[in-house]
PyMOL CGO cylinders between C-alpha atoms (Angstrom):
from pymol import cmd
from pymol.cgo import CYLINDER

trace = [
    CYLINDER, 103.46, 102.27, 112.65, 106.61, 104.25, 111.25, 0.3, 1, 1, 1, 1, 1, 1,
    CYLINDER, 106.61, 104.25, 111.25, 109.09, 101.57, 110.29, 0.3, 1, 1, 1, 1, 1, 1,
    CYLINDER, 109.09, 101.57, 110.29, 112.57, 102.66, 112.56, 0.3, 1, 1, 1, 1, 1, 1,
    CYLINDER, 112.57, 102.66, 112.56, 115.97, 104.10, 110.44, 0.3, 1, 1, 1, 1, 1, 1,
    CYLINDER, 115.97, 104.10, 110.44, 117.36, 100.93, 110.06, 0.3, 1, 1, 1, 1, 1, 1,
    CYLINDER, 117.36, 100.93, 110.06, 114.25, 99.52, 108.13, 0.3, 1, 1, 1, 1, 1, 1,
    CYLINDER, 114.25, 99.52, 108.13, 113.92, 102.66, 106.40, 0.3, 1, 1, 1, 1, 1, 1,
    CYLINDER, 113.92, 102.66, 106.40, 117.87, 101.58, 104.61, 0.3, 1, 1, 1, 1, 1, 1,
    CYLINDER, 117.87, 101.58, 104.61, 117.47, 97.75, 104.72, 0.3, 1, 1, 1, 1, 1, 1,
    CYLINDER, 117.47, 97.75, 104.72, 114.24, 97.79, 102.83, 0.3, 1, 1, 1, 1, 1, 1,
    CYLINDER, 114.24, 97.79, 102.83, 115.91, 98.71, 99.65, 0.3, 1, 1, 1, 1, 1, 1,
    CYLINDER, 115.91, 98.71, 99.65, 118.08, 95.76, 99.76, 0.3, 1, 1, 1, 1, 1, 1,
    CYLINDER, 118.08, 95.76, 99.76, 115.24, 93.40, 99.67, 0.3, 1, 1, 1, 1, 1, 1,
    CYLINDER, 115.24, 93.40, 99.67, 112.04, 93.61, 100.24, 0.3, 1, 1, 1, 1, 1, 1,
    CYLINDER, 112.04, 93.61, 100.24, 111.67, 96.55, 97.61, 0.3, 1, 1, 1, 1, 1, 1,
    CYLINDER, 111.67, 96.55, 97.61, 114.91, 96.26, 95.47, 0.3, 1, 1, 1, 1, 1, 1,
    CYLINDER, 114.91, 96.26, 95.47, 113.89, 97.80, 92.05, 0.3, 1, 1, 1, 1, 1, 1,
    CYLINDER, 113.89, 97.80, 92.05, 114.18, 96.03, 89.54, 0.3, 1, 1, 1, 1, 1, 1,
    CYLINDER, 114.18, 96.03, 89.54, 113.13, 92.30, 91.34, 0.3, 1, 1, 1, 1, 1, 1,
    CYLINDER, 113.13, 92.30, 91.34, 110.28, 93.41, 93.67, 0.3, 1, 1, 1, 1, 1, 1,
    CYLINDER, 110.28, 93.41, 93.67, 108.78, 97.24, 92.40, 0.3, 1, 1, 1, 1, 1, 1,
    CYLINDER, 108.78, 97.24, 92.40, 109.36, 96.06, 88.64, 0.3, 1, 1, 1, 1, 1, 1,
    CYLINDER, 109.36, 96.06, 88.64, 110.51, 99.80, 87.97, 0.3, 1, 1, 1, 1, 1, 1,
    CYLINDER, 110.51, 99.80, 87.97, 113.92, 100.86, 86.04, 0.3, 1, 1, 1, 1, 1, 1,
    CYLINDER, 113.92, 100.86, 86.04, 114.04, 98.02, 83.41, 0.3, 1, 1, 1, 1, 1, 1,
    CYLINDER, 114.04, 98.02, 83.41, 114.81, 99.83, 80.43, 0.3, 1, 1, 1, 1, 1, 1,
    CYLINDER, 114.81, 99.83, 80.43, 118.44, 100.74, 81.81, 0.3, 1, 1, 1, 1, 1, 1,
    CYLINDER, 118.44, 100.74, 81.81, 118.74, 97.37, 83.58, 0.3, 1, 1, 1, 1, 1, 1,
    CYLINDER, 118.74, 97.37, 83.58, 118.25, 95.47, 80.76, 0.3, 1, 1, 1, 1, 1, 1,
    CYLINDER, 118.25, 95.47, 80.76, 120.62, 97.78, 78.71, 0.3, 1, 1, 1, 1, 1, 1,
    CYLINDER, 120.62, 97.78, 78.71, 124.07, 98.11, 80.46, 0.3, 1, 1, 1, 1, 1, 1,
    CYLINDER, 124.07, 98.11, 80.46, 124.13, 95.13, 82.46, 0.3, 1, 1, 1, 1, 1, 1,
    CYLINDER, 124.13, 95.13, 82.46, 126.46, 92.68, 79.65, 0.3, 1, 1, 1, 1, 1, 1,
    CYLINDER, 126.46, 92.68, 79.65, 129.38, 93.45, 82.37, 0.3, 1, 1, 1, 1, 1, 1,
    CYLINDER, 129.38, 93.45, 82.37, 129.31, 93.99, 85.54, 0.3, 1, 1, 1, 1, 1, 1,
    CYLINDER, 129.31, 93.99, 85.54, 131.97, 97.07, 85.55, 0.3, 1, 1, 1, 1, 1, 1,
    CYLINDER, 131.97, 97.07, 85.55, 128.64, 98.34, 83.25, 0.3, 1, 1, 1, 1, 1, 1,
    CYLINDER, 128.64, 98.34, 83.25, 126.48, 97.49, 85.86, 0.3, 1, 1, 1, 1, 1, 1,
    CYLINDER, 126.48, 97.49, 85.86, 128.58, 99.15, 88.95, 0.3, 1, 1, 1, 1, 1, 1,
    CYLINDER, 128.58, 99.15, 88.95, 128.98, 102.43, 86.87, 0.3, 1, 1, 1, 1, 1, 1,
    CYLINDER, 128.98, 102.43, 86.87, 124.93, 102.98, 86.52, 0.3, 1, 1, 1, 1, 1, 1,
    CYLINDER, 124.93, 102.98, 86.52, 124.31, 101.70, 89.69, 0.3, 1, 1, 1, 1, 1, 1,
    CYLINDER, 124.31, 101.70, 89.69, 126.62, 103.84, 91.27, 0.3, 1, 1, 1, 1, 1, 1,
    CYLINDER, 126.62, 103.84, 91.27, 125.60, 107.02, 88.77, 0.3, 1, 1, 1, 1, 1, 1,
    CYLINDER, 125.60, 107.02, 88.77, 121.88, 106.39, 89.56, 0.3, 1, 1, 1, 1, 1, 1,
    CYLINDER, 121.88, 106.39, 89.56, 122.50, 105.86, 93.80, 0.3, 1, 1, 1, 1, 1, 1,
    CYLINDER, 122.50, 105.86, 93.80, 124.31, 109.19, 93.55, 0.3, 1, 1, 1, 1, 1, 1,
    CYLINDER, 124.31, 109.19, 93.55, 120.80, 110.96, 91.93, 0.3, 1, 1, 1, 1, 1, 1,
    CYLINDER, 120.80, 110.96, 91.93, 118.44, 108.92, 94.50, 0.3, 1, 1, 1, 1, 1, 1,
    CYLINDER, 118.44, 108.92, 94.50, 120.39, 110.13, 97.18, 0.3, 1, 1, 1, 1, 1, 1,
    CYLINDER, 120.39, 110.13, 97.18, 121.00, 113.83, 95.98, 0.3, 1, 1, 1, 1, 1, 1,
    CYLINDER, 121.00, 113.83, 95.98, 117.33, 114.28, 94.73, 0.3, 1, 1, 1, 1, 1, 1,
    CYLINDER, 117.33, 114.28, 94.73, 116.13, 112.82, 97.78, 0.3, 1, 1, 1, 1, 1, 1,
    CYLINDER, 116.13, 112.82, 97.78, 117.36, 114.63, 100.33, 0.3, 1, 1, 1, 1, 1, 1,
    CYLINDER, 117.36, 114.63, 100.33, 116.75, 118.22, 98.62, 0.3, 1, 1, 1, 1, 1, 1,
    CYLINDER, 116.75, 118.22, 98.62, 113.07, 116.84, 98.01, 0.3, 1, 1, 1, 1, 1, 1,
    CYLINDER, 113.07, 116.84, 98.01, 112.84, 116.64, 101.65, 0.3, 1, 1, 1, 1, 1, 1,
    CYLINDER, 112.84, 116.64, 101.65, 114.18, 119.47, 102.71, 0.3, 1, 1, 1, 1, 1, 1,
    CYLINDER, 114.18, 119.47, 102.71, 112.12, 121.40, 100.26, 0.3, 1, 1, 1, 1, 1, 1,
    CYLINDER, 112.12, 121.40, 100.26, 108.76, 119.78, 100.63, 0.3, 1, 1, 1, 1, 1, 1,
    CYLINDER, 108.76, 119.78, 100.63, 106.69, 122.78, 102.14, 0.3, 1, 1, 1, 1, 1, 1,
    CYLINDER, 106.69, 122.78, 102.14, 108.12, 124.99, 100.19, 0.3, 1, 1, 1, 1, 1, 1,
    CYLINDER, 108.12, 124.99, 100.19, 107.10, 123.43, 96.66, 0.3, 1, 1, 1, 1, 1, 1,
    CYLINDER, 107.10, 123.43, 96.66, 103.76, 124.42, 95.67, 0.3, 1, 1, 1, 1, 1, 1,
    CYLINDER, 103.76, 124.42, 95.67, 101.46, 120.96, 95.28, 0.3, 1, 1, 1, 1, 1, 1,
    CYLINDER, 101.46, 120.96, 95.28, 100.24, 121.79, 91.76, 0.3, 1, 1, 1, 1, 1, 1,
    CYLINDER, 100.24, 121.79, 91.76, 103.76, 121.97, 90.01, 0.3, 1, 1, 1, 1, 1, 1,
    CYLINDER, 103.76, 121.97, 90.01, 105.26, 119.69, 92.31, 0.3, 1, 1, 1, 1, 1, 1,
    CYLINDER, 105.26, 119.69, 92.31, 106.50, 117.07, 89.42, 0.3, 1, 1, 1, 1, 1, 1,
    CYLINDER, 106.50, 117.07, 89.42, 107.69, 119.61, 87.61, 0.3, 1, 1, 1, 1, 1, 1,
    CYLINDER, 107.69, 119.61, 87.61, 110.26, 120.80, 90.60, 0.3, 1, 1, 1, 1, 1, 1,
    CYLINDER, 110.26, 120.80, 90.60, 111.20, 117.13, 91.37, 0.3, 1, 1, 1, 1, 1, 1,
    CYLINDER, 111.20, 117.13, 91.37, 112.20, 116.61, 87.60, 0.3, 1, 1, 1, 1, 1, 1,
    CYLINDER, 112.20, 116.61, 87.60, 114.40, 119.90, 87.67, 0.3, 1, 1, 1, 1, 1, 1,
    CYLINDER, 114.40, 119.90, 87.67, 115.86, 118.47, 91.23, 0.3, 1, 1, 1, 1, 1, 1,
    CYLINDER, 115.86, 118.47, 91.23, 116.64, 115.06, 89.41, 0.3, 1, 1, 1, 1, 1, 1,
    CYLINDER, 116.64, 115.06, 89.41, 118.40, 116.80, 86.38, 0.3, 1, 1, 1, 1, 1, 1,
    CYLINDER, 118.40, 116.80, 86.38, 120.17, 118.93, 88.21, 0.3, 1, 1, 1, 1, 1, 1,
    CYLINDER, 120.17, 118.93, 88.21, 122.11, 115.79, 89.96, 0.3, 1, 1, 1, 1, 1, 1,
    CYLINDER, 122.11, 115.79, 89.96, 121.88, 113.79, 86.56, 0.3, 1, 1, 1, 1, 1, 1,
    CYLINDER, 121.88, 113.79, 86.56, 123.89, 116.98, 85.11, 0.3, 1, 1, 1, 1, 1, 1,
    CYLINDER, 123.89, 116.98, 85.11, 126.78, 116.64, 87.67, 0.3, 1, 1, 1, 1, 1, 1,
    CYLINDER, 126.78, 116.64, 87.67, 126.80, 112.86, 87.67, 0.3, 1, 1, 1, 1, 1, 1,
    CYLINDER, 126.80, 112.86, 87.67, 127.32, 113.42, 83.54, 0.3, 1, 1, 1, 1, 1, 1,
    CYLINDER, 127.32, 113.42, 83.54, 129.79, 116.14, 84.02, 0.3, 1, 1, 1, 1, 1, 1,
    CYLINDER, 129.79, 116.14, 84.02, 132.00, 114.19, 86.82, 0.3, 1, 1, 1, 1, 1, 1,
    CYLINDER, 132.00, 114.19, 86.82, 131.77, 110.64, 84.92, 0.3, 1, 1, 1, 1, 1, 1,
    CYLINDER, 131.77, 110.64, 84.92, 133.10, 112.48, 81.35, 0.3, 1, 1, 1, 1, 1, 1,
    CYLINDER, 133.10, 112.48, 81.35, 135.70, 114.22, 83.98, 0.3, 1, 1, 1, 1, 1, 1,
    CYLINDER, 135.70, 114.22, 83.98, 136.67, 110.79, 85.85, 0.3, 1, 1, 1, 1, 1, 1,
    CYLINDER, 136.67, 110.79, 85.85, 135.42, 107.84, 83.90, 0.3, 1, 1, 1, 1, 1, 1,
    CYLINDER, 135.42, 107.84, 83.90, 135.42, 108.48, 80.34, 0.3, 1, 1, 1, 1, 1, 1,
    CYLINDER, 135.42, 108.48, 80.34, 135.21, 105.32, 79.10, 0.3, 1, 1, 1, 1, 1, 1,
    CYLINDER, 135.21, 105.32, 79.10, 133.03, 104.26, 81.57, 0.3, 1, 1, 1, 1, 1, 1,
    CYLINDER, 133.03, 104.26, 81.57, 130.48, 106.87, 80.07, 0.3, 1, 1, 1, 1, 1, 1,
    CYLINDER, 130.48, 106.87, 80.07, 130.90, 105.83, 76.37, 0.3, 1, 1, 1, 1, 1, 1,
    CYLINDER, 130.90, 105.83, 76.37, 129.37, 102.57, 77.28, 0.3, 1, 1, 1, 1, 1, 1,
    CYLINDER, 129.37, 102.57, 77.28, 126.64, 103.80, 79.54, 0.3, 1, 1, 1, 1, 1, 1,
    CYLINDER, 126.64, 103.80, 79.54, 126.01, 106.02, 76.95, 0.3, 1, 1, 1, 1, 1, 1,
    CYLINDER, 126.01, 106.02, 76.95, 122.40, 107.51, 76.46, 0.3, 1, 1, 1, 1, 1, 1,
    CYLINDER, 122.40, 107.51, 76.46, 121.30, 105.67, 79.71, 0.3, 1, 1, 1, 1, 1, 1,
    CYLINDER, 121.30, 105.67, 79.71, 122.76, 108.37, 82.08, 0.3, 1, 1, 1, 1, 1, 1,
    CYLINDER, 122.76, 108.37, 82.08, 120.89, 111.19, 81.06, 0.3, 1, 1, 1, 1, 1, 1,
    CYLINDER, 120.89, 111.19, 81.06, 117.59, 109.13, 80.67, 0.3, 1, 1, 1, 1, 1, 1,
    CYLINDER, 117.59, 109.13, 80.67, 118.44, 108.76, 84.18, 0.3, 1, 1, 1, 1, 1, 1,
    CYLINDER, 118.44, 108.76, 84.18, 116.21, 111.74, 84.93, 0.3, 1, 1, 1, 1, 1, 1,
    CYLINDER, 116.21, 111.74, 84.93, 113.34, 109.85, 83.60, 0.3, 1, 1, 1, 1, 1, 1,
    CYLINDER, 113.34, 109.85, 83.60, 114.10, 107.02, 85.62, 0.3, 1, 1, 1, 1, 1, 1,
    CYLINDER, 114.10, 107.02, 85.62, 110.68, 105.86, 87.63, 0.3, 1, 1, 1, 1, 1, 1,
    CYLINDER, 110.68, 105.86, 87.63, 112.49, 104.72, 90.50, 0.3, 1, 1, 1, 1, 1, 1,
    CYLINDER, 112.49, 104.72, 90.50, 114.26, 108.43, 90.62, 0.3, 1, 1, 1, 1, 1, 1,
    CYLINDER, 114.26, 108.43, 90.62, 110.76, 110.02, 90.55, 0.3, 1, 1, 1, 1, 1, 1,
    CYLINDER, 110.76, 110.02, 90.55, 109.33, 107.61, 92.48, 0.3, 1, 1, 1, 1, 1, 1,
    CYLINDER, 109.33, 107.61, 92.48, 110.88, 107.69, 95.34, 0.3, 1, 1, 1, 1, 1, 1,
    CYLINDER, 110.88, 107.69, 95.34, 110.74, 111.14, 95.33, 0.3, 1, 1, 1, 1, 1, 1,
    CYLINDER, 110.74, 111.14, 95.33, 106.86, 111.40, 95.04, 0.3, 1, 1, 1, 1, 1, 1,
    CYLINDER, 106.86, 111.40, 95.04, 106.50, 108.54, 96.95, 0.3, 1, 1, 1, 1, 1, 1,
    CYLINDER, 106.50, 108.54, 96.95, 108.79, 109.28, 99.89, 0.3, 1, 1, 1, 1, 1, 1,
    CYLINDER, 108.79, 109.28, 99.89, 110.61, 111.91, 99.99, 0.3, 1, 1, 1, 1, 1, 1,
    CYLINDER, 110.61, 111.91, 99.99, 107.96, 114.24, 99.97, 0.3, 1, 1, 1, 1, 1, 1,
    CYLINDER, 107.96, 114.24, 99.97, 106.23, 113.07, 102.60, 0.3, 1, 1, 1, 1, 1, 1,
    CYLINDER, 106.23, 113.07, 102.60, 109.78, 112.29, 104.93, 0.3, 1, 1, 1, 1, 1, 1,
    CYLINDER, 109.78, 112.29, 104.93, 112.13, 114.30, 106.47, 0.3, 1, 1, 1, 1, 1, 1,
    CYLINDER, 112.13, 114.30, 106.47, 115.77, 114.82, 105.36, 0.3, 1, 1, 1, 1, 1, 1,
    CYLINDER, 115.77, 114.82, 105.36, 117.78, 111.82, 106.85, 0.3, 1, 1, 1, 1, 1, 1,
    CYLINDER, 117.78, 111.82, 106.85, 114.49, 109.43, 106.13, 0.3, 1, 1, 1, 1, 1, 1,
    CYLINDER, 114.49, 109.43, 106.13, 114.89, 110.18, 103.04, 0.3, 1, 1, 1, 1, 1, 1,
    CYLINDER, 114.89, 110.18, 103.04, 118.40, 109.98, 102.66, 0.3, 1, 1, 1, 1, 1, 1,
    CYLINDER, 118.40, 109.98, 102.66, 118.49, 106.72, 104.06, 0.3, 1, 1, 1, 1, 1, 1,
    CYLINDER, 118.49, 106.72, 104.06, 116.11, 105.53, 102.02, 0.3, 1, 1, 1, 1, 1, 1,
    CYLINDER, 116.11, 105.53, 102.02, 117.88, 106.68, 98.84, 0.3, 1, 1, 1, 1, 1, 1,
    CYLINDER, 117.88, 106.68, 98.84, 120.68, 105.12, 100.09, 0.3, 1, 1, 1, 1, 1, 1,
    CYLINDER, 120.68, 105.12, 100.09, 119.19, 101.85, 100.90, 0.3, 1, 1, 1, 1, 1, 1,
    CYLINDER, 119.19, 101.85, 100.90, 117.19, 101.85, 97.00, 0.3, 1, 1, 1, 1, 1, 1,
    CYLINDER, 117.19, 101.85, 97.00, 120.09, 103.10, 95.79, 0.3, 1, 1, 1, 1, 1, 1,
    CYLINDER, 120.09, 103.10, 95.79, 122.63, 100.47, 97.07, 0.3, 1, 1, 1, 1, 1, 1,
    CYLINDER, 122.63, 100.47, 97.07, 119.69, 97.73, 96.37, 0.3, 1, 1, 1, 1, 1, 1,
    CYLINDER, 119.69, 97.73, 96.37, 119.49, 98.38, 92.48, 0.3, 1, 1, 1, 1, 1, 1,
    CYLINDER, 119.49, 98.38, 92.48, 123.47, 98.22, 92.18, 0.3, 1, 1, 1, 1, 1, 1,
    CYLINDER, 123.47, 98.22, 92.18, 123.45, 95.19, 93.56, 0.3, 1, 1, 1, 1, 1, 1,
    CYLINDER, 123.45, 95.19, 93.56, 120.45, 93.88, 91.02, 0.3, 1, 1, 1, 1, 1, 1,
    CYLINDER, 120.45, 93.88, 91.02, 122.43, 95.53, 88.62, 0.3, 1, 1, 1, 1, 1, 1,
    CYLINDER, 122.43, 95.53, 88.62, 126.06, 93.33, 89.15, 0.3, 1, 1, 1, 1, 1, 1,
    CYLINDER, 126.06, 93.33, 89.15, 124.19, 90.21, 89.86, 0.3, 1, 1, 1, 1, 1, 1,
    CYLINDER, 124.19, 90.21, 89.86, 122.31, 90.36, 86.20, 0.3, 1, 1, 1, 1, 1, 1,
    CYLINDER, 122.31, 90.36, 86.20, 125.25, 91.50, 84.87, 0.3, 1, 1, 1, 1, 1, 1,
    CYLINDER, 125.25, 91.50, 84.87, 127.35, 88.31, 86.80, 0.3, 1, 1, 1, 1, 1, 1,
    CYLINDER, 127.35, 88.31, 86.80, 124.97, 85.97, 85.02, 0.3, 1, 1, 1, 1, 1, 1,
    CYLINDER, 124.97, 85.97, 85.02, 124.75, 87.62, 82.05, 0.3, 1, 1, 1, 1, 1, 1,
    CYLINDER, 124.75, 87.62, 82.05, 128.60, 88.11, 81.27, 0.3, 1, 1, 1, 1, 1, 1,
    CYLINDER, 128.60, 88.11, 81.27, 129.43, 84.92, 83.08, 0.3, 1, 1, 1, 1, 1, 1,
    CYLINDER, 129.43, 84.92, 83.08, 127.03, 82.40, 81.16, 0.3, 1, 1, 1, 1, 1, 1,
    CYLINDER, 127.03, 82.40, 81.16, 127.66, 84.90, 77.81, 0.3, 1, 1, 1, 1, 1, 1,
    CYLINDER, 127.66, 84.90, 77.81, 131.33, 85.32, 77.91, 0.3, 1, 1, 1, 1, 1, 1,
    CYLINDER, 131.33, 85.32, 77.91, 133.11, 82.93, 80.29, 0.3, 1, 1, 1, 1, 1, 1,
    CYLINDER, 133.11, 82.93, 80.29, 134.74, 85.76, 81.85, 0.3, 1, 1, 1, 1, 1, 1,
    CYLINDER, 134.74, 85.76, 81.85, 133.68, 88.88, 84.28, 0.3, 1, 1, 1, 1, 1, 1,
    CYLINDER, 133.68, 88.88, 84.28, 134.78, 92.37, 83.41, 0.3, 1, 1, 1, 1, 1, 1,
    CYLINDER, 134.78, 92.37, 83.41, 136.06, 94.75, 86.45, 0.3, 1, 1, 1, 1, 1, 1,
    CYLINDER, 136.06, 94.75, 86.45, 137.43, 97.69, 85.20, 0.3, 1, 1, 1, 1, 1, 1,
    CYLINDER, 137.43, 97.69, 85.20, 138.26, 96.91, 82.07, 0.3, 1, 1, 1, 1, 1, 1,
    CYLINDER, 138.26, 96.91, 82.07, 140.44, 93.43, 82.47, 0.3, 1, 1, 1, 1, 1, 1,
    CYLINDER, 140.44, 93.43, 82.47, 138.25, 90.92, 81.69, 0.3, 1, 1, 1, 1, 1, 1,
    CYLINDER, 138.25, 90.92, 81.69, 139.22, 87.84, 84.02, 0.3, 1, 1, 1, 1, 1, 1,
    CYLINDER, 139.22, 87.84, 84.02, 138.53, 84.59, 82.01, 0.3, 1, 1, 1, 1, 1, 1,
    CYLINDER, 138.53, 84.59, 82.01, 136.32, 82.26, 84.95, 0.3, 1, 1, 1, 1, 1, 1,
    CYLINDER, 136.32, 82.26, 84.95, 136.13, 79.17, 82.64, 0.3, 1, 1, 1, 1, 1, 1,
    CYLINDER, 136.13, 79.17, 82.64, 138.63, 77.17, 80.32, 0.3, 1, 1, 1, 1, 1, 1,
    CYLINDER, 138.63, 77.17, 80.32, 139.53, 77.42, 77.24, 0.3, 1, 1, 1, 1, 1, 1,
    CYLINDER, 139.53, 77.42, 77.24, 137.16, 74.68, 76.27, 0.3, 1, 1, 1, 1, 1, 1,
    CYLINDER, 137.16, 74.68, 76.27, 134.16, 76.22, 77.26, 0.3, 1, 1, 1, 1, 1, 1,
    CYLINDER, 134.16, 76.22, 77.26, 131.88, 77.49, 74.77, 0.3, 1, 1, 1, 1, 1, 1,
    CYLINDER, 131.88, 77.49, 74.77, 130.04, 81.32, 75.78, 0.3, 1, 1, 1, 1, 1, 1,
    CYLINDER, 130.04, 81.32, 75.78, 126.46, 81.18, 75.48, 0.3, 1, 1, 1, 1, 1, 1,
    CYLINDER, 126.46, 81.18, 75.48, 126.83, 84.28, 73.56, 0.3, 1, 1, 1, 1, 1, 1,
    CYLINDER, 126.83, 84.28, 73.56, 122.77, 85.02, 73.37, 0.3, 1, 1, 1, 1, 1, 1,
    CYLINDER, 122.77, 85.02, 73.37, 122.67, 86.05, 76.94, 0.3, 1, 1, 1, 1, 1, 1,
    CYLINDER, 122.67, 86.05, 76.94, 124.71, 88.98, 76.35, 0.3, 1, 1, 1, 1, 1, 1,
    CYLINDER, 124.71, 88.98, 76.35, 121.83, 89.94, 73.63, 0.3, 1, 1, 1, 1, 1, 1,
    CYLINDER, 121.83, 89.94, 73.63, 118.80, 91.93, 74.12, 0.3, 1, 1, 1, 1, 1, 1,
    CYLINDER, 118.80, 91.93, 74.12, 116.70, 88.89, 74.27, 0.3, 1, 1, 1, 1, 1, 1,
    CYLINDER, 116.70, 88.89, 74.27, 119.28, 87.15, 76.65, 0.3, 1, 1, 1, 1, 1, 1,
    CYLINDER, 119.28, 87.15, 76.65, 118.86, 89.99, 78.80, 0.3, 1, 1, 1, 1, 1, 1,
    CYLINDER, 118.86, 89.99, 78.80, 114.95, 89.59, 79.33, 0.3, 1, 1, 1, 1, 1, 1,
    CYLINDER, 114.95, 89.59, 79.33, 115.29, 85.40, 79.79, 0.3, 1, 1, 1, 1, 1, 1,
    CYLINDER, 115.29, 85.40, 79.79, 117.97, 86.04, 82.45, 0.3, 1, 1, 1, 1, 1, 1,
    CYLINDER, 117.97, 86.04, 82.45, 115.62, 88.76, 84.21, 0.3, 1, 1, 1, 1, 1, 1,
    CYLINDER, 115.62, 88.76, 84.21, 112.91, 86.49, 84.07, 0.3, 1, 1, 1, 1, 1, 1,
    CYLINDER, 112.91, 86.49, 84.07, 114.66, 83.85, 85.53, 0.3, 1, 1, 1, 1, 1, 1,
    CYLINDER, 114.66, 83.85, 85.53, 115.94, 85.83, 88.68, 0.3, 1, 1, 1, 1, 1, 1,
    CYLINDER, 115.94, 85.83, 88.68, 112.16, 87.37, 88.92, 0.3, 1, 1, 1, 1, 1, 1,
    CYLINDER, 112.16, 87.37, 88.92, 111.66, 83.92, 89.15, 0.3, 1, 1, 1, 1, 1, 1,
    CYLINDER, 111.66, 83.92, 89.15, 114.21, 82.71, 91.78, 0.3, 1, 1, 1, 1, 1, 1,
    CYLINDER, 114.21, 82.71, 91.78, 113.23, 86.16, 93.84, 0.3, 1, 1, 1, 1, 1, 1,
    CYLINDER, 113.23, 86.16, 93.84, 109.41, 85.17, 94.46, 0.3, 1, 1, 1, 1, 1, 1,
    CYLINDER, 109.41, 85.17, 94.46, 110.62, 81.90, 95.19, 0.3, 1, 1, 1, 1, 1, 1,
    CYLINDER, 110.62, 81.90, 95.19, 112.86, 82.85, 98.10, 0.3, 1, 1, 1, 1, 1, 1,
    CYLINDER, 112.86, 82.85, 98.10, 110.55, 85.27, 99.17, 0.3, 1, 1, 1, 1, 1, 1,
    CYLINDER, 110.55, 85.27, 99.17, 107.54, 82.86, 99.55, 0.3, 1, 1, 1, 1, 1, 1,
    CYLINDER, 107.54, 82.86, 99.55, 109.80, 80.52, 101.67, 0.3, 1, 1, 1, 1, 1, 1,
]
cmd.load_cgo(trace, "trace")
């Protein structure tokens, strides 16, 4: 049974939300999320690809030949991972220093391809852009709430935009090793952890 256009968008907010429930994109979630302005800028960067590579996907689907069809979704994807690159330097410089190598790799990204191999291909246009949309949307949201535990526990403050705003006193002392690599995998593990949970229940 096809699920209806509101399922199609909400599903990507929970019940397959990237990084929590697929398991896919953890290279770059593990990487820019020590502040959540970090987090909002890839989320938003990669959203802006899913949606974008989605929706052409779709709307080309019987006209790309089945044997090279990987090949066309990749030049899709890099095609929107160029303009997202070219608008961030344009708009958010700094923002783009930080992200760094992560927004090209962006055409790399599993969930990118994924969902285009996965769904797009076999959708129609708005489907598909919902569903981008919805994924999209879902992993930004993953994305801040690492980054909220991460920065908050690590720092005592939470970054937007470039202010940090201090959340806890003076006296308190920044479990700095969550703002680590190694931090970064506990804390995912953790919220892995406290997803199954609530999803059981």
């Amino acid at each position: 049974m096809a699920k209806s256009l509101t399922q199609e968008f909400v599903k990507g907010l929970w019940d397959e939300v990237p990084p929590f429930r697929l398991v896919l994109g953890l290279c770059p979630t593990l990487a820019v999320t020590k502040s959540i302005e970090n987090g909002i800028g890839m989320g938003v960067a990669t959203t802006f690809v899913l949606v974008g590579s989605n929706v052409l996907v779709a709307a080309l689907r019987k006209f790309i030949p089945a044997k090279v069809r990987i090949a066309c979704y990749i030049v899709i994807i890099a095609t929107f991972v160029t303009v997202v690159e070219l608008l961030m330097q344009a708009y958010a410089y700094p923002l783009f220093l930080k992200l760094g190598i992560f927004i090209p790799l962006i055409v790399v990204n599993c969930i990118v391809l994924g969902r285009a191999e996965a769904f797009a291909s076999k959708n129609g246009v708005f489907r598909s852009l919902l569903d981008g949309l919805g994924i999209g949307i879902g992993y930004t949201l993953a994305l801040m709430a690492l980054a909220a535990v991460r920065e908050l526990i690590g720092t005592g403050a939470l970054t937007f935009w470039v202010t940090p705003i201090q959340v806890f006193g003076p006296a308190y002392k920044p479990f700095s090793f969550l703002v680590q690599a190694p931090g970064a995998f506990m804390a995912l593990g953790l919220m892995l952890c406290l997803m199954n949970l609530a999803g059981k229940k």
